[in-house]
DSSP file (Angstrom, degrees, kcal/mol; ACC not computed):
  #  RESIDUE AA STRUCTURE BP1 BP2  ACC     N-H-->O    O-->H-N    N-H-->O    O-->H-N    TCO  KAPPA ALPHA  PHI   PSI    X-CA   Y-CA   Z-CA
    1    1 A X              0   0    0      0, 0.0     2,-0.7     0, 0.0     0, 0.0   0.000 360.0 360.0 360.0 138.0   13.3    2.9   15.7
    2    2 A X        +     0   0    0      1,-0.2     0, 0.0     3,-0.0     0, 0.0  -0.864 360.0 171.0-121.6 112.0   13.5    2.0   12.3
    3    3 A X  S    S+     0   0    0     -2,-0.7     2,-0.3     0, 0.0    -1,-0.2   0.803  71.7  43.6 -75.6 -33.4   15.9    4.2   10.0
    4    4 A X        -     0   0    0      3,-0.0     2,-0.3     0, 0.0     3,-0.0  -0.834  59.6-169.2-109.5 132.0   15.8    2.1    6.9
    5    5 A X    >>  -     0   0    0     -2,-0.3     3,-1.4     1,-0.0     4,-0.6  -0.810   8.1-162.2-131.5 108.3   12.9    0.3    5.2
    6    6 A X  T 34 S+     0   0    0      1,-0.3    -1,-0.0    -2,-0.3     0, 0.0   0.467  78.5  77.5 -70.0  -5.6   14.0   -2.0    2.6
    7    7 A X  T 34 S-     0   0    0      2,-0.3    -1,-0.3    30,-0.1     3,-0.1   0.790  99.2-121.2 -68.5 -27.2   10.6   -2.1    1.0
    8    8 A X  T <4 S+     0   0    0     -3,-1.4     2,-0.2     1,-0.4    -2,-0.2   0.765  85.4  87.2 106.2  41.3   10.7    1.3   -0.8
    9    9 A X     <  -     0   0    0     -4,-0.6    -1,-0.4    53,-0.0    -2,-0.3  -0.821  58.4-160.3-166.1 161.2    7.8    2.4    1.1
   10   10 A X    >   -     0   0    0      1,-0.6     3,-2.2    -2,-0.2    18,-0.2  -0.526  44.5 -68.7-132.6 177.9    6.9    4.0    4.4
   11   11 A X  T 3  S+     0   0    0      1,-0.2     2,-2.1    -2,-0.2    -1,-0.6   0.073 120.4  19.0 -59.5-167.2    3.8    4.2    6.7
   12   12 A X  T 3  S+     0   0    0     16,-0.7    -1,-0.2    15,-0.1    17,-0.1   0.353  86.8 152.9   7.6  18.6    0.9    6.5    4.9
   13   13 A X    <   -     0   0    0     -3,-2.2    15,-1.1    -2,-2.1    -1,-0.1  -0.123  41.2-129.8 -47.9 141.6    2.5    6.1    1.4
   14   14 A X        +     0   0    0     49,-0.2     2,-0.1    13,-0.2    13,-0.1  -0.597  33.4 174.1 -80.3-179.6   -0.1    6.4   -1.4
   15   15 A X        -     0   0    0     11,-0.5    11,-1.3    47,-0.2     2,-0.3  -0.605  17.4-170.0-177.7 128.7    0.0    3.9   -3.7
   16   16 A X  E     -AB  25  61A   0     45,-1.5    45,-1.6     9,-0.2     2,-0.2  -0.836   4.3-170.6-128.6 148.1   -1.9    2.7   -6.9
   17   17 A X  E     -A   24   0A   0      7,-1.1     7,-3.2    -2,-0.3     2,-0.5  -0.781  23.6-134.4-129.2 170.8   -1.9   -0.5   -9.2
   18   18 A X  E     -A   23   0A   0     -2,-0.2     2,-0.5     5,-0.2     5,-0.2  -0.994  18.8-166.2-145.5 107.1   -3.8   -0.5  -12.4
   19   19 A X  E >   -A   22   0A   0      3,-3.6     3,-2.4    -2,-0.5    -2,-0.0  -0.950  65.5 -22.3-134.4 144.6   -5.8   -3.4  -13.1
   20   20 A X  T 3  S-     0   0    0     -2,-0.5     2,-0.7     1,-0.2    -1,-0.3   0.938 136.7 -42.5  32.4  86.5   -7.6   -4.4  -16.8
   21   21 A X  T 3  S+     0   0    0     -3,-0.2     2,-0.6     1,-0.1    -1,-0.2   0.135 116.4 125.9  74.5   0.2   -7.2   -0.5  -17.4
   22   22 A X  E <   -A   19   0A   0     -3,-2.4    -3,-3.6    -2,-0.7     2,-0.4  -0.884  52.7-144.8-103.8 128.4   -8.4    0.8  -13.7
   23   23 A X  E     -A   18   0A   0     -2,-0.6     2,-0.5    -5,-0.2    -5,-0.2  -0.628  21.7-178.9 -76.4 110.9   -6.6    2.8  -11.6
   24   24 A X  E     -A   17   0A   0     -7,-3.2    -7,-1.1    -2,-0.4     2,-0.3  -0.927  12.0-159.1-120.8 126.7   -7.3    1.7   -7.9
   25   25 A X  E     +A   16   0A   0     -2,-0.5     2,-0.2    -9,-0.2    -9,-0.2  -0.700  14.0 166.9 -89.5 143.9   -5.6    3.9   -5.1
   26   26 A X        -     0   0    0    -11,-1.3   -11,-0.5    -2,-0.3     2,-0.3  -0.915  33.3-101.1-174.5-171.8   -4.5    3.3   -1.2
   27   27 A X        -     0   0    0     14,-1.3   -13,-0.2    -2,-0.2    14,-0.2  -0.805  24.3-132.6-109.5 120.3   -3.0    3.9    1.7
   28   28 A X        +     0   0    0    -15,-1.1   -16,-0.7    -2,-0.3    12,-0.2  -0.184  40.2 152.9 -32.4 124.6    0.4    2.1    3.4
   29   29 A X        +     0   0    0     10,-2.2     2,-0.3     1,-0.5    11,-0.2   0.074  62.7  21.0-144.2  19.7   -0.5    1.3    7.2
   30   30 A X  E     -C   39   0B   0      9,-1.0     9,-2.2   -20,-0.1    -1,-0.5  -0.806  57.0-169.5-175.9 144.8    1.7   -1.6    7.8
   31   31 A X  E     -C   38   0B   0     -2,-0.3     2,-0.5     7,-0.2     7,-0.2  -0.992   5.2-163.9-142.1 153.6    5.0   -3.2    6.4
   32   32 A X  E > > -C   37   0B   0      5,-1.6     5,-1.1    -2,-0.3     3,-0.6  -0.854   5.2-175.2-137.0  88.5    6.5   -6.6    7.3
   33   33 A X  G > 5S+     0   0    0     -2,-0.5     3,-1.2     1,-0.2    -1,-0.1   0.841  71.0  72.4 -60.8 -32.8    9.7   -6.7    6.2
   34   34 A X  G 3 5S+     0   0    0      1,-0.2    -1,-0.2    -3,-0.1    -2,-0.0   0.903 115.1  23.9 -16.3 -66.7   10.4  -10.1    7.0
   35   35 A X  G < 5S-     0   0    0     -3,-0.6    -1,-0.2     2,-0.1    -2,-0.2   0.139 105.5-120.7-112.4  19.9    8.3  -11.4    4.2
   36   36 A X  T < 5S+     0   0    0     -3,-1.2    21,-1.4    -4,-0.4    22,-0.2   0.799  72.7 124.0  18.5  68.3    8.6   -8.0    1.8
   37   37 A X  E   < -CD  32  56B   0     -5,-1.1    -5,-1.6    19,-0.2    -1,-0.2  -0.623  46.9-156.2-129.3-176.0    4.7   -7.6    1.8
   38   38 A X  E     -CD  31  55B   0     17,-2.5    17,-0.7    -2,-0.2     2,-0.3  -0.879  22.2-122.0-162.6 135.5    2.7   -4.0    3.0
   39   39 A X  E     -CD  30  54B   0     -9,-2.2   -10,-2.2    -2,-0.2    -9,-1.0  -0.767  34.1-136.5 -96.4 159.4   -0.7   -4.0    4.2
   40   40 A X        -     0   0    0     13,-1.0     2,-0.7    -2,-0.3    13,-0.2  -0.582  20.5-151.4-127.4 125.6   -2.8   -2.0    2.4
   41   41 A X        +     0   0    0     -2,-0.2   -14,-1.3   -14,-0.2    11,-0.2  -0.692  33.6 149.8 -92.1  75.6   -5.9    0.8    2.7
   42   42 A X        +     0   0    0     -2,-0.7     2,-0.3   -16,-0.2    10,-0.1  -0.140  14.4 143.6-120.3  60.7   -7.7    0.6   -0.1
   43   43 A X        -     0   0    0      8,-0.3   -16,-0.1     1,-0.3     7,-0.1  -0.663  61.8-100.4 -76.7 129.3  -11.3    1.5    1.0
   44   44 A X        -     0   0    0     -2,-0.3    -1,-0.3     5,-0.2     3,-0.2   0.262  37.3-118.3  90.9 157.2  -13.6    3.6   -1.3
   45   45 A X  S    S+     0   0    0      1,-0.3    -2,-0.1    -3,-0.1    -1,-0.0   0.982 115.7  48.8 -93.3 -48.9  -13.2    7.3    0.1
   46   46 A X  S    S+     0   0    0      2,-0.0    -1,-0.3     0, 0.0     2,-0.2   0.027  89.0 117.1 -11.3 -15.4  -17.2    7.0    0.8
   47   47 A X        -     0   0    0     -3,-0.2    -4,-0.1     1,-0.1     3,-0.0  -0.578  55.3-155.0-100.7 133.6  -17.0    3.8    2.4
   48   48 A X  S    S+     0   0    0     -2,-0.2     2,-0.3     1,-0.1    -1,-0.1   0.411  81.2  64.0-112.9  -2.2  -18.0    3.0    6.2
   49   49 A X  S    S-     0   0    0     -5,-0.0     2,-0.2     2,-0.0    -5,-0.2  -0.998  82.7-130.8-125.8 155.5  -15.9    0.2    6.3
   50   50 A X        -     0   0    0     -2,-0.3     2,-0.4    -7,-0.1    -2,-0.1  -0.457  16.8-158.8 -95.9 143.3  -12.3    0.1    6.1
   51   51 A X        +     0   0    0     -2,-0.2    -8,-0.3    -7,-0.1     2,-0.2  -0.875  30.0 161.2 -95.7 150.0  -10.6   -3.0    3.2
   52   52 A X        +     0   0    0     -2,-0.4     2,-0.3   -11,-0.2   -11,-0.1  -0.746   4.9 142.7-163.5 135.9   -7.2   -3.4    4.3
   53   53 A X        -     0   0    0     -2,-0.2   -13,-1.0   -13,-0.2   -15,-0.1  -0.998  49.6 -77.5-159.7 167.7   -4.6   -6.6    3.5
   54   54 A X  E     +D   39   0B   0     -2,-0.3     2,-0.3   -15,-0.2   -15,-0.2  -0.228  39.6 177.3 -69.0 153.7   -1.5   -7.8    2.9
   55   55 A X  E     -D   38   0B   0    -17,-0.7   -17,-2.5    -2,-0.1     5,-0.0  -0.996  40.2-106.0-150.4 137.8   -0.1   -7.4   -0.7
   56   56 A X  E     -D   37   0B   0     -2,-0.3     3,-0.4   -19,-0.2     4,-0.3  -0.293  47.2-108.2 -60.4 174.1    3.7   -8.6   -1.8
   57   57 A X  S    S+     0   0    0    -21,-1.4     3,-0.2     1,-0.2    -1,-0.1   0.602 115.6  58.7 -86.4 -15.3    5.4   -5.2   -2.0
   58   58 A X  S    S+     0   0    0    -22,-0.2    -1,-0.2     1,-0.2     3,-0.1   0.327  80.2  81.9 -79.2  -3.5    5.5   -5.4   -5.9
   59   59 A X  S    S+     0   0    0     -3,-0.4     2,-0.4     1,-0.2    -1,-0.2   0.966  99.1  35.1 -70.7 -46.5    2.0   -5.7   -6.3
   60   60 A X  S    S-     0   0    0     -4,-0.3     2,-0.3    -3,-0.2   -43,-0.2  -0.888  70.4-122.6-124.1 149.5    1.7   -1.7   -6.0
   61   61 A X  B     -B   16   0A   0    -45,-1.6   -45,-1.5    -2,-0.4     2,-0.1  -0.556  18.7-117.3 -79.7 141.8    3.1    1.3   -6.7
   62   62 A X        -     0   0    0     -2,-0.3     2,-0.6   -47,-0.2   -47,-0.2  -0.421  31.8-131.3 -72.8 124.0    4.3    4.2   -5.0
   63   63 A X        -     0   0    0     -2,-0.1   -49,-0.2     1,-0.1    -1,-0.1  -0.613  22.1-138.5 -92.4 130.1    2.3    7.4   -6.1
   64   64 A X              0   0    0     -2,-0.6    -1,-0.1     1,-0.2   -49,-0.0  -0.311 360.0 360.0 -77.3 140.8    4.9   10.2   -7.0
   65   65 A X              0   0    0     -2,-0.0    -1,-0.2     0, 0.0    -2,-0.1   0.512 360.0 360.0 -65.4 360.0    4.0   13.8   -5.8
């Protein structure tokens, strides 16, 4: 069991980055602390297949409630 996660972020965090002025959202479903990355959901809500990869852990942000 893991008490601590030194990435700042936990399973089913949101999380958004903003690129050339668009705001793209997803969802934490894996973190590898090892190598500080978190794979990623970031599927279209509409979408019938799922995008998911690895991303360093600084690529995105955590979205505050």
């Amino acid at each position: 069991m893991t008490l601590f996660n030194s990435t700042g972020f936990e399973i089913e965090d949101k999380v958004f980055i903003v690129l050339e002025g668009i705001k793209y959202f997803g969802t934490v479903k894996k973190t590898d602390e090892r190598l500080d990355r978190i794979m990623v959901d970031y599927s279209a809500e509409m979408s019938r297949s799922s995008a998911l990869d690895w991303f360093h852990k600084s690529f995105w942000e955590k979205v505050n409630n």
